[in-house]
TORLO-493430 format. One record per residue: x negated, y, z negated of N, C-alpha, C, O, CB in turn. Coordinates in steps of 0.02 Angstrom, whole numbers, padded with zeros to 5 digits, always signed. Glycine has a CB too. Layout:
XYZXYZXYZXYZXYZ/...
! end
This chain:
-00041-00060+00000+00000+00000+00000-00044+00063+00000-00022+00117+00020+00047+00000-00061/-00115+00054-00027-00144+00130-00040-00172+00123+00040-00144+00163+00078-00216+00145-00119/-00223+00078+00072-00213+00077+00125-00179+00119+00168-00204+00172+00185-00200+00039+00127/-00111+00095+00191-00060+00110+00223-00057+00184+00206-00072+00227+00248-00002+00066+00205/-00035+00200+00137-00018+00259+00122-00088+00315+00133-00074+00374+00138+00012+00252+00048/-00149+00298+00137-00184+00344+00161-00208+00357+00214-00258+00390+00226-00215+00349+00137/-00160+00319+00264-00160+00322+00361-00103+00385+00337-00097+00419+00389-00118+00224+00431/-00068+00409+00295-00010+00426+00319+00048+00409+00327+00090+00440+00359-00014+00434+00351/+00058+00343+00289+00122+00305+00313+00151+00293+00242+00118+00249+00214+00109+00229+00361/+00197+00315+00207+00234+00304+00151+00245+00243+00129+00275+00211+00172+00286+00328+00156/+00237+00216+00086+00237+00120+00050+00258+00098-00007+00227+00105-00059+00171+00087+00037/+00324+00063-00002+00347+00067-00054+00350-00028-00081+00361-00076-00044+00417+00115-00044/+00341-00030-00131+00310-00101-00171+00369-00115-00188+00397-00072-00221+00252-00100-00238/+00413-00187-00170+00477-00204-00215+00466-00248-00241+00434-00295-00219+00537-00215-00192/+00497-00241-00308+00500-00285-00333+00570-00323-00356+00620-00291-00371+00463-00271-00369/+00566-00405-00357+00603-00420-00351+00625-00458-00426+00583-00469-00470+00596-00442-00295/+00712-00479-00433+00718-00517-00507+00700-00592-00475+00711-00617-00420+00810-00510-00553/+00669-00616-00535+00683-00695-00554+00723-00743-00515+00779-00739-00540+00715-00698-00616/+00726-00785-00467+00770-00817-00424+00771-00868-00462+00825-00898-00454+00754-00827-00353/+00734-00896-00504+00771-00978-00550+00798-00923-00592+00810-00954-00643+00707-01058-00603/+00816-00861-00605+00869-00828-00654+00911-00821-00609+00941-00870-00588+00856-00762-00695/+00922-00772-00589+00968-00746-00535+01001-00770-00466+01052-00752-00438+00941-00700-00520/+00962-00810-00451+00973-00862-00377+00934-00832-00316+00924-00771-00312+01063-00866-00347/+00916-00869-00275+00880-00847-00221+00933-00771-00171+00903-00751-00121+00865-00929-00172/+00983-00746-00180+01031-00731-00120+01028-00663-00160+01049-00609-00139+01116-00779-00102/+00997-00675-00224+00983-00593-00267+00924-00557-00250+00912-00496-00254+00973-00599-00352/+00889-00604-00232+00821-00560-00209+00821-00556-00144+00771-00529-00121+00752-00589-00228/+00869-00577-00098+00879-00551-00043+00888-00487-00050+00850-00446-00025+00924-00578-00013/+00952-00468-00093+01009-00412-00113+00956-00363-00124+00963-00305-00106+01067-00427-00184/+00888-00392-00164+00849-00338-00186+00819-00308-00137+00813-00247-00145+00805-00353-00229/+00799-00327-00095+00760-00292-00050+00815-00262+00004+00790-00223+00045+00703-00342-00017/+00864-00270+00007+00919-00233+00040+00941-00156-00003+00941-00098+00019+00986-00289+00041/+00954-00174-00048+00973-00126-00110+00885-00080-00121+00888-00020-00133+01006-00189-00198/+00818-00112-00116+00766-00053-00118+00758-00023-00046+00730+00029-00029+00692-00080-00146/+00785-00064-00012+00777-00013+00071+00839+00044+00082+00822+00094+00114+00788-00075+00153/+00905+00038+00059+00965+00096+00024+00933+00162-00029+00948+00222-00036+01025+00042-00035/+00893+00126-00054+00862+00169-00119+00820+00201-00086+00822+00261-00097+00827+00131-00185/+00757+00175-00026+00719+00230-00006+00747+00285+00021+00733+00344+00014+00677+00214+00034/+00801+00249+00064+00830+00307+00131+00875+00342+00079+00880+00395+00108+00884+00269+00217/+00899+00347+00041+00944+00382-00017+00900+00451-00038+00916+00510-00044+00956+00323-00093/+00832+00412-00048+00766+00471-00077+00707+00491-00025+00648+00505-00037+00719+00433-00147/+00747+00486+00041+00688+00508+00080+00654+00559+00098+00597+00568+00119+00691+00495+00119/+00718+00607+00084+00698+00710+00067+00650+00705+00012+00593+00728+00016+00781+00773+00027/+00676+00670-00045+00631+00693-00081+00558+00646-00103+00527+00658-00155+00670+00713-00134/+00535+00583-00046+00475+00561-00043+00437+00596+00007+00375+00595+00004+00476+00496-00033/+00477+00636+00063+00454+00646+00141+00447+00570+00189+00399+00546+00221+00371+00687+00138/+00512+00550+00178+00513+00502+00217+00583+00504+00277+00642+00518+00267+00510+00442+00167/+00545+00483+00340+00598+00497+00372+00646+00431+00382+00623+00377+00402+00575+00529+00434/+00710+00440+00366+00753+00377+00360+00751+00357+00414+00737+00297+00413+00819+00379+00339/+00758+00374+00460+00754+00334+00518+00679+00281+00564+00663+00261+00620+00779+00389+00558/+00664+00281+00521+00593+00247+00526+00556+00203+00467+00496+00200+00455+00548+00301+00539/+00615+00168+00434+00586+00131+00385+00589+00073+00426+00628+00061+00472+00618+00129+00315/+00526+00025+00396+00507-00044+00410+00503-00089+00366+00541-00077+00319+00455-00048+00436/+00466-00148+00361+00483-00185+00321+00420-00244+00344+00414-00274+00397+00563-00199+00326/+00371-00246+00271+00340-00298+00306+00320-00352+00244+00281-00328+00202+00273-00268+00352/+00340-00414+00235+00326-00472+00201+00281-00526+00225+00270-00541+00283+00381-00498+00190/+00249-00559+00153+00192-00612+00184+00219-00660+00144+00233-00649+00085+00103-00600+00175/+00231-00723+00177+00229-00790+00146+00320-00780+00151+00363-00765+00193+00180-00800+00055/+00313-00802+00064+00404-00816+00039+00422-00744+00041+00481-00739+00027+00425-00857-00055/+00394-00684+00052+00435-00618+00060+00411-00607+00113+00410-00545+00119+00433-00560+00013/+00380-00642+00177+00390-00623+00241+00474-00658+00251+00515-00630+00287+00322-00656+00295/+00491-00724+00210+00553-00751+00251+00619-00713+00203+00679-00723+00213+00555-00853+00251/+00595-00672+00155+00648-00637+00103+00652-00584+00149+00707-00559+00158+00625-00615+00017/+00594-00557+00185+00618-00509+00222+00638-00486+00297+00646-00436+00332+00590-00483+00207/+00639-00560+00298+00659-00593+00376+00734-00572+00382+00765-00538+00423+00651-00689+00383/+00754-00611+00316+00847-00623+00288+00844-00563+00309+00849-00542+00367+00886-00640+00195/+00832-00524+00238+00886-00443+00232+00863-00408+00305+00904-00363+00315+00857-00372+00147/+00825-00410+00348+00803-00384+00405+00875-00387+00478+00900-00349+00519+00727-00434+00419/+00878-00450+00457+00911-00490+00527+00951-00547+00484+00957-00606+00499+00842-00530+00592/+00975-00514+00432+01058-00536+00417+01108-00461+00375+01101-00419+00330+01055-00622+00346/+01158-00484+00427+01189-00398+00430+01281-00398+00365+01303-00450+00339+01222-00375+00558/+01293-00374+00363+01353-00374+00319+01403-00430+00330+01422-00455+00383+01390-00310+00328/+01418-00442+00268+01464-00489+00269+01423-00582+00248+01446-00637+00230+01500-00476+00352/+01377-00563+00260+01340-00629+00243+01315-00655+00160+01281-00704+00143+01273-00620+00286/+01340-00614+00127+01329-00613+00067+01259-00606+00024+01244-00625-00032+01355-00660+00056/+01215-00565+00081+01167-00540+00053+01165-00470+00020+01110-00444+00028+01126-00546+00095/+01199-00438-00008+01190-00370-00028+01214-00322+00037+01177-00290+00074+01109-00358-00051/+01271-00327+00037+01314-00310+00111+01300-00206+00078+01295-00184+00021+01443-00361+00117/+01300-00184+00118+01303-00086+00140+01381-00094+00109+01431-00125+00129+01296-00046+00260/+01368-00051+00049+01407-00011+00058+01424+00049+00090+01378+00088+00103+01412-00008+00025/+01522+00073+00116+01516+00112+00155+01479+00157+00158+01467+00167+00098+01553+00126+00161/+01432+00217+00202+01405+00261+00197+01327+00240+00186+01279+00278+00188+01440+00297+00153/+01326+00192+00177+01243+00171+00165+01228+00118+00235+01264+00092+00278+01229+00120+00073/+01152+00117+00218+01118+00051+00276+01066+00015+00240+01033+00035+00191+01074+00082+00356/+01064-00024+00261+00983-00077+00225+00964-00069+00299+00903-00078+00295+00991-00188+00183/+00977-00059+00368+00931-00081+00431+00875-00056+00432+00878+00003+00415+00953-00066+00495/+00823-00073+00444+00765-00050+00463+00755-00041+00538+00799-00063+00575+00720-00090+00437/+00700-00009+00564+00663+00013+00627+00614-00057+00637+00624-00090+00687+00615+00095+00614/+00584-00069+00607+00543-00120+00637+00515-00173+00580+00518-00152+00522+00483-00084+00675/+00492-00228+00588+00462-00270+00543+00388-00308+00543+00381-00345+00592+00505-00313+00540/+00359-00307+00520+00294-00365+00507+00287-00411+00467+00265-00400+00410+00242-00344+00491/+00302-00470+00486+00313-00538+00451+00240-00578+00451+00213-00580+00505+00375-00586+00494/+00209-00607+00400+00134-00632+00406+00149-00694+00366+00165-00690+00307+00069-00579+00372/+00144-00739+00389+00152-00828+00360+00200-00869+00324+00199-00913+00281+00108-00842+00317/+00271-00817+00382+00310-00839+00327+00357-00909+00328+00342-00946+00375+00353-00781+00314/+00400-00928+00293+00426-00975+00338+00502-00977+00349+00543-00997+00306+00405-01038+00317/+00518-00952+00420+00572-00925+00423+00633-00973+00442+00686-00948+00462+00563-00873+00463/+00624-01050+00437+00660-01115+00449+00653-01135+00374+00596-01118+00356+00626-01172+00510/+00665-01145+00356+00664-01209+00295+00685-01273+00297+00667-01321+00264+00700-01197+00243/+00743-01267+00361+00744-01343+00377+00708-01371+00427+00726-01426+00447+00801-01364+00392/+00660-01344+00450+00603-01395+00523+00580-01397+00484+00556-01452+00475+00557-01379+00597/+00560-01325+00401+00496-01369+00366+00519-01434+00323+00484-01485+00326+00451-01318+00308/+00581-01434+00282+00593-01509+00286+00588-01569+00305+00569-01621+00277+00615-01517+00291/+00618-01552+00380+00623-01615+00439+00555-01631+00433+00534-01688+00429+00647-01597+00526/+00520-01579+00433+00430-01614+00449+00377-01642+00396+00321-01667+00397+00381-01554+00479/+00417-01627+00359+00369-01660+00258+00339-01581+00268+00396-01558+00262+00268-01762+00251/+00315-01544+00275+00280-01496+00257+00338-01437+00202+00315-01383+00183+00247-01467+00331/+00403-01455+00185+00406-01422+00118+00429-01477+00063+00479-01512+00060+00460-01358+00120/+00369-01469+00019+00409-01512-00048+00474-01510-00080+00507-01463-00102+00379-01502-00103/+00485-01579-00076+00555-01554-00101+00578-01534-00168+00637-01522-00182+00595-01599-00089/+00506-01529-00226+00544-01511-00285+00538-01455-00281+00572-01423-00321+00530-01534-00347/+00495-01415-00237+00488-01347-00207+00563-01338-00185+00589-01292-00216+00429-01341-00143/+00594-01360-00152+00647-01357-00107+00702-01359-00139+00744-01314-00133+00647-01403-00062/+00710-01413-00178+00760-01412-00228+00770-01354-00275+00828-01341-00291+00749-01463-00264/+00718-01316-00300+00718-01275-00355+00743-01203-00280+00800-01181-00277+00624-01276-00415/+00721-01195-00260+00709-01149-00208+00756-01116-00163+00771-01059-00147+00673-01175-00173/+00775-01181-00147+00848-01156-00103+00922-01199-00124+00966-01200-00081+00834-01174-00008/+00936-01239-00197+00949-01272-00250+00979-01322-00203+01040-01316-00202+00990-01238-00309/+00959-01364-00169+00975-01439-00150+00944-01474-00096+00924-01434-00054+01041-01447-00136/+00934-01529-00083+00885-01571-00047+00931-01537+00050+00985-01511+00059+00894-01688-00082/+00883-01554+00095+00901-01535+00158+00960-01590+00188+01006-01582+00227+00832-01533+00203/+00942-01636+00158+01007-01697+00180+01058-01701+00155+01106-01731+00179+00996-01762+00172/+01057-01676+00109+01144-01657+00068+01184-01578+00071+01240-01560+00054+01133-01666-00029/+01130-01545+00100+01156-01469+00119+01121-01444+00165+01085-01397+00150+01155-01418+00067/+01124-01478+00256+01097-01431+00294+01129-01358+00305+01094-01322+00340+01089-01461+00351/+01195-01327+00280+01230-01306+00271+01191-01223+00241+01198-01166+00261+01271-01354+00239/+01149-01254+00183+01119-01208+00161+01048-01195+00180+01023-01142+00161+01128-01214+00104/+01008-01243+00218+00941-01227+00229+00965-01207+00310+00921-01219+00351+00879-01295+00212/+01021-01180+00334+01026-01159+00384+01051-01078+00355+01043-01033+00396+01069-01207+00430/+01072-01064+00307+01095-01008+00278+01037-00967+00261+01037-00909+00239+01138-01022+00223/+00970-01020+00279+00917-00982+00220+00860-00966+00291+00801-00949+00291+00875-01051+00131/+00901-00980+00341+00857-00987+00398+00846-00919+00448+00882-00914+00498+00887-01046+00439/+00807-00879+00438+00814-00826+00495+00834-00807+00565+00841-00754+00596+00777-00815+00502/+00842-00891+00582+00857-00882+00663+00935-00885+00665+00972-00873+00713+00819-00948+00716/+00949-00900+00612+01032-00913+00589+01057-00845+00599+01117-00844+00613+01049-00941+00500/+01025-00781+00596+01070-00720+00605+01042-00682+00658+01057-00623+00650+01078-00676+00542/+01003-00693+00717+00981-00681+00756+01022-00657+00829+01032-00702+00870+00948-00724+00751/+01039-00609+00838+01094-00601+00890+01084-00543+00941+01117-00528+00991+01161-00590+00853/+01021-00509+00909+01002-00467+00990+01003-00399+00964+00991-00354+01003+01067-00476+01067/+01023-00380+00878+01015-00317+00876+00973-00308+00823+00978-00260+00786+01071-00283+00873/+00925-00357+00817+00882-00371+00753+00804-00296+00780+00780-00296+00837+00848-00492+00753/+00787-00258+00741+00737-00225+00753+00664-00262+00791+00658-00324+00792+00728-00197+00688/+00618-00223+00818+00540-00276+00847+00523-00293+00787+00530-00272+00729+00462-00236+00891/+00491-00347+00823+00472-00382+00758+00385-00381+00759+00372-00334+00797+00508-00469+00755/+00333-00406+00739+00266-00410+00739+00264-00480+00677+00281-00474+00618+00226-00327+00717/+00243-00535+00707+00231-00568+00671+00162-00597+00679+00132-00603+00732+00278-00600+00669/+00136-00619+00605+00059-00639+00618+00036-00683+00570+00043-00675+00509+00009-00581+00618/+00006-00737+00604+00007-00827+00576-00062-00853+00601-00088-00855+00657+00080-00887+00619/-00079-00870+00542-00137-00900+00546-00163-00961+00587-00148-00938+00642-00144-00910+00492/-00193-01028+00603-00189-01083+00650-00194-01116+00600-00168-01172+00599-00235-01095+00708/-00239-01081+00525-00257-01173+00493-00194-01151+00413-00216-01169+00359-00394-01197+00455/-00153-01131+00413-00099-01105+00359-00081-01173+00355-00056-01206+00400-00035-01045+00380/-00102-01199+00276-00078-01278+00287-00019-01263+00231+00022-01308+00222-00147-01354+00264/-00014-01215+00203+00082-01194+00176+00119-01197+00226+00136-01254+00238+00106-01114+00145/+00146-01146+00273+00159-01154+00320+00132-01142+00392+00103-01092+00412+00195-01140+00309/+00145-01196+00424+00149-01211+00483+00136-01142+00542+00179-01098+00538+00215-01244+00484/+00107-01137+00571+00096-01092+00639+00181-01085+00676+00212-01033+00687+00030-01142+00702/+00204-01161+00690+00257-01186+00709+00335-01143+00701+00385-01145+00736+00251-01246+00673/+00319-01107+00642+00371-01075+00586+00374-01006+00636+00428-00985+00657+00336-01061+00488/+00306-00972+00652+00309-00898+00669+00334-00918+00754+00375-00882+00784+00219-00848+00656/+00308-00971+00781+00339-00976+00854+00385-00995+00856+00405-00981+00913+00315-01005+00898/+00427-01026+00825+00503-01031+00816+00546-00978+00824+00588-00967+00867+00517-01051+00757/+00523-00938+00760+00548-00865+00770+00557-00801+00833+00598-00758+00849+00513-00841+00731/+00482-00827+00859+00461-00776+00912+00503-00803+00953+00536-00761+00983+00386-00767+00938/+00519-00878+00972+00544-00899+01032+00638-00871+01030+00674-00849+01074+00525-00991+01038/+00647-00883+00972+00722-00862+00932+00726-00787+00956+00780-00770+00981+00722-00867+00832/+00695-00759+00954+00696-00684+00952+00675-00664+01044+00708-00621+01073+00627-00651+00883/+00639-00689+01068+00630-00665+01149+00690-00721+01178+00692-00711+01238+00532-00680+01190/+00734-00770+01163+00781-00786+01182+00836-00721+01185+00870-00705+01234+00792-00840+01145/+00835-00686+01116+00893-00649+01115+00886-00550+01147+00926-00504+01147+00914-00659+01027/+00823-00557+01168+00802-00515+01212+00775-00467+01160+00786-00410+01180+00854-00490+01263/+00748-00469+01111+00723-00449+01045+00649-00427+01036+00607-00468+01018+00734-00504+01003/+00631-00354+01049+00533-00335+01062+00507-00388+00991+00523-00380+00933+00499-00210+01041/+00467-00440+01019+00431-00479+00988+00361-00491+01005+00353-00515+01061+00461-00527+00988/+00289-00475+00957+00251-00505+00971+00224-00550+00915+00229-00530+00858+00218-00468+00999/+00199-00605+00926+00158-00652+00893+00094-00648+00893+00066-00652+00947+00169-00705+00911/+00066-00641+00849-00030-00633+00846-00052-00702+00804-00037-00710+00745-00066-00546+00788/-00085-00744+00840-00108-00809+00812-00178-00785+00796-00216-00769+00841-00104-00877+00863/-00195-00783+00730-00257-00780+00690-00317-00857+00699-00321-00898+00653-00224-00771+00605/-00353-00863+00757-00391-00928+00743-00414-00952+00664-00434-00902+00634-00457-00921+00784/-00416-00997+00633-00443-01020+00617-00476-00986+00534-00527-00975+00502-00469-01031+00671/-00383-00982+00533-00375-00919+00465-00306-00964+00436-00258-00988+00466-00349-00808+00498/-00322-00964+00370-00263-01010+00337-00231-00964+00303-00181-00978+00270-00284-01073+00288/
! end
């Protein structure tokens, strides 16, 4: 953030509650509800609302996949009237924006999985499709910039080209930057 913020570019750190307290669909809400809160205070940060972004690594690249490119009504921390959570653009870095290919493929544990998204993939694809980014993907999602390592043995390379392919299907400015030989 100091980085960023001493190019010139305003950076704001969220933080999120407890998801074995609160449930995973709250810390979605949170980062919806701190992107309302910037543009609410952007006179008085010098920030221009119309140019907020959004960039997560790992499990808050795919927290901020959700609130990015899942829009009202989905039960993530829906706008109230007069407000927006949308952002201008995003940068996603290793995240994993399927939870069910990482299932299907052994690469997510399932007591990881269980605690995480609260039930195994074979008794609720229902919900590891709810938790899935490409699940709200429809063509008015902001560019995206995503960037994935080759040897990321958390997740998969597999995860960010999924996405990219999800997203230039729906005619969506996407680029992918594959990091050689960077985990």
């Amino acid at each position: 953030a100091r980085f960023v913020a001493s190019n010139g570019v305003a950076a704001v750190l969220i933080d999120l509650r407890d998801a074995s307290v609160v449930g995973f669909d709250s810390q979605i809400a949170d980062v919806k509800d701190a992107i309302r809160w910037i543009r609410a205070r952007a006179d008085l940060y010098n920030i221009d609302p119309g140019r907020i972004g959004l960039l997560g690594s790992s499990s808050g690249g795919h927290l901020a996949s959700l609130a990015a490119y899942a829009g009202n009504g989905e039960g993530f921390g829906d706008d109230p009237p007069g407000t927006s959570s949308r952002v201008g653009a995003c940068l996603f870095l290793y995240g994993p924006y399927d939870p069910g290919a990482l299932a299907a493929s052994g690469t997510l544990q399932a007591p990881f999985a269980m605690w995480y998204l609260g039930g195994d993939p074979t008794a609720s694809p229902e919900t590891y499709a709810r938790y899935s980014a490409a699940t709200y993907v429809d063509g008015s999602e902001p560019p995206t910039l995503l960037i994935h390592g080759t040897e990321d043995v958390l997740v998969p390379l597999e995860q960010a080209e999924r996405l990219e392919a999800c997203l230039n299907e729906a005619n969506v400015p996407v680029e992918l930057v594959v990091v050689p030989r960077l985990g």
